[in-house]
C-alpha positions in Angstrom: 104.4 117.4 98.6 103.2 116.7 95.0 100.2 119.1 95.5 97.5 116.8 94.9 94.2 116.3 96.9 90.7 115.4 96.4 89.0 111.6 95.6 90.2 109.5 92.1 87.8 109.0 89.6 87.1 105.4 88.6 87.4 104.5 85.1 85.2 101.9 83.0 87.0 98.5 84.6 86.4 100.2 88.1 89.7 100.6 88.7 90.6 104.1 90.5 92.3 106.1 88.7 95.6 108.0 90.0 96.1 111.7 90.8 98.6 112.9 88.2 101.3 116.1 88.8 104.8 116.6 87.5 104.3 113.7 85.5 103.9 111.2 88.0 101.1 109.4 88.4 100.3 109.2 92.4 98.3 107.0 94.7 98.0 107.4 98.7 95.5 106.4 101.1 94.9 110.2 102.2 92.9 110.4 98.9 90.7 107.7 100.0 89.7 109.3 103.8 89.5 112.7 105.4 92.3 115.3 105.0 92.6 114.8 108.9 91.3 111.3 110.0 94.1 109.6 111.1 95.1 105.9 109.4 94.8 103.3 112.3 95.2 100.0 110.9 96.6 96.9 111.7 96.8 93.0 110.5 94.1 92.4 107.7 93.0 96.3 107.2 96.7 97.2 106.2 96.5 94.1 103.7 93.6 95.2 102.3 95.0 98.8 102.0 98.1 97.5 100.1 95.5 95.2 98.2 93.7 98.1 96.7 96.4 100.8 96.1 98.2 98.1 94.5 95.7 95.9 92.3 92.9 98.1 92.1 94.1 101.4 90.5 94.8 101.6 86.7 98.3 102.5 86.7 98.8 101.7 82.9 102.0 101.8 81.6 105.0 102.0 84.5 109.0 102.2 84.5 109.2 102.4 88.2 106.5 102.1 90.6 108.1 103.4 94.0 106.0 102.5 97.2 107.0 105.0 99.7 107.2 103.2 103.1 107.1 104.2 107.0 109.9 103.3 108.9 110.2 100.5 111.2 109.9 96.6 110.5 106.2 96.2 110.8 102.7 95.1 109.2 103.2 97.5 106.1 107.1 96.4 105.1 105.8 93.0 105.6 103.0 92.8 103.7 104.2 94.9 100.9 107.7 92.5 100.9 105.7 89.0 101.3 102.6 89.9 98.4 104.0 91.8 95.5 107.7 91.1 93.7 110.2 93.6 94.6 113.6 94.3 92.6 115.2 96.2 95.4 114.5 98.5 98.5 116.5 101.6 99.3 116.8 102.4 103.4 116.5 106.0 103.8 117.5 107.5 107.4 119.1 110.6 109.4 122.5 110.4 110.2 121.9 110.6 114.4 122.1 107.0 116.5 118.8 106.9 117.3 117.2 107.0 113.7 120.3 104.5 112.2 118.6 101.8 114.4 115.7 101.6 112.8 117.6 101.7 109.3 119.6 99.2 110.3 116.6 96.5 111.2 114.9 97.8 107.8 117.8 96.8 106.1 117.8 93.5 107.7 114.6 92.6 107.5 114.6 92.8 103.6 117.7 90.9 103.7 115.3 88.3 105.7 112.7 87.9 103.5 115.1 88.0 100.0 114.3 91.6 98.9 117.5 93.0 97.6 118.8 96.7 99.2 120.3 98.6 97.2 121.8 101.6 99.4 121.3 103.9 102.2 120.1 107.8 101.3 121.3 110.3 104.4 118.6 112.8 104.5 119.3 116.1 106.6 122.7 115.1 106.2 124.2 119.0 106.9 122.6 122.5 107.4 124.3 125.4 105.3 123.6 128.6 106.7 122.4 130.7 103.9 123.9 133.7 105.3 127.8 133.0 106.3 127.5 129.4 104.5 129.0 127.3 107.0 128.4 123.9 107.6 126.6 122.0 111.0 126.0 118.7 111.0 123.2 119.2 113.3 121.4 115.2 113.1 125.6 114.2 113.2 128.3 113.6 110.6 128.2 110.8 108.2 126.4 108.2 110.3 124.5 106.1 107.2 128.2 105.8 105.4 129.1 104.4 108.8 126.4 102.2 108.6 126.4 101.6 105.2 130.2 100.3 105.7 128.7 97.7 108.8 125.8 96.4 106.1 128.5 96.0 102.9 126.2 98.7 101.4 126.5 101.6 99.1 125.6 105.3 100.0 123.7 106.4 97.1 123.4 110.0 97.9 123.4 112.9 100.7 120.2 115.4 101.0 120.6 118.5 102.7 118.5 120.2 105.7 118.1 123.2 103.2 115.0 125.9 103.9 114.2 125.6 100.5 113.7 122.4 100.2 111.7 122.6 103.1 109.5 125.4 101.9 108.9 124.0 98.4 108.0 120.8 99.3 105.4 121.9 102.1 104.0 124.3 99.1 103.7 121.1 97.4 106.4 122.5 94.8 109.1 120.4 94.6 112.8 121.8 94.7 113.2 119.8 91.1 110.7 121.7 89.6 110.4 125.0 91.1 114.2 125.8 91.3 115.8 123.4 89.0 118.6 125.2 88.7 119.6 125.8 92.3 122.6 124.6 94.1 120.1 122.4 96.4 119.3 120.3 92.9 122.2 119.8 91.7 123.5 118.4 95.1 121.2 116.1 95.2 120.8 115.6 91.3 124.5 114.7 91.0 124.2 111.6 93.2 121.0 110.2 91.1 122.7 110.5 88.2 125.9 108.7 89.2 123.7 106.0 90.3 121.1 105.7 87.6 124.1 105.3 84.9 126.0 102.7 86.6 122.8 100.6 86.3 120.8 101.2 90.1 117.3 100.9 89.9 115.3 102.5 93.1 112.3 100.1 92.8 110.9 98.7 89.6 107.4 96.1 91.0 
């Protein structure tokens, strides 16, 4: 989605060096094997993973450093929660039954281990059809603010199941930059905003 491959350089400490677009300076695993081998790891391997995005790239100067997680309550959250300090964690899930269950036992385990959650993002929250513009709540209507009312949580924003959203990010072109003036941006841009200026912060390690 940030339209970035290829291997990072090392720099004179040895430290890799991350892929930079947009601005953001970006780290993943798929830099570091084949574009299709597929990431098996358990126990030990997915410490050492975390180990080496983590401590041995040169990320220089941050504001935020957000570690974009699987979802479920496994080896990664755990490792990630118990090794590095973490101001907060932000559950992000579909509104349908099915997906609010593992959101809810994210949420819970970060409660667990003293990580603070800041709030529950619905993604694919309700199709607009860009023809006759009506609204389907296709995944369901409004389950994360249902579940964010059970946790004592706040819903920090809504994201649409738009095509172009879709389209851009699979070109690796983000919405935010390719169409920053669309309706689709300033839907979701509206809810960061409210957030960021009453003092939220997504994840700052």
């Amino acid at each position: 989605m940030m339209n970035l491959k290829g291997n990072p350089e090392l720099s004179q400490d040895n430290l890799m060096r991350p892929l930079l677009n947009y601005g953001i300076a970006c780290m993943s695993m798929g830099f570091l094997v084949e574009e299709t081998a597929p990431v098996v790891w358990r126990g030990l391997m997915v410490m050492s993973a975390i180990e080496k995005l983590l401590r041995q790239v040169d990320w220089g100067h941050l504001d935020y450093l957000v570690v974009d997680m699987p979802p479920g309550t496994g080896d990664v959250q755990l490792s990630v929660s118990q090794n590095i300090p973490i101001s907060g964690a932000v559950i992000v899930s579909t509104p349908q039954d099915i997906a609010l269950m593992d959101a809810h036992k994210g949420a819970e385990m970060f409660r667990k281990v003293h990580v603070p959650v800041l709030g529950l993002v619905q993604n694919m929250s309700v199709f607009q059809c860009p023809q006759c513009k009506h609204k389907t709540h296709i995944f369901g209507a409004d389950g994360a603010r249902r579940l964010a009312r059970t946790l004592d949580l706040d819903v920090l924003g809504d994201v649409p199941l738009h095509l172009n959203i879709r389209e851009t990010s699979d070109t690796g072109q983000p919405i935010v930059f390719s169409q920053p003036e669309s309706d689709e941006v300033s839907d979701v841009l509206k809810y960061v905003f409210s957030y960021l200026f009453t003092g939220y912060i997504l994840f700052d390690i």
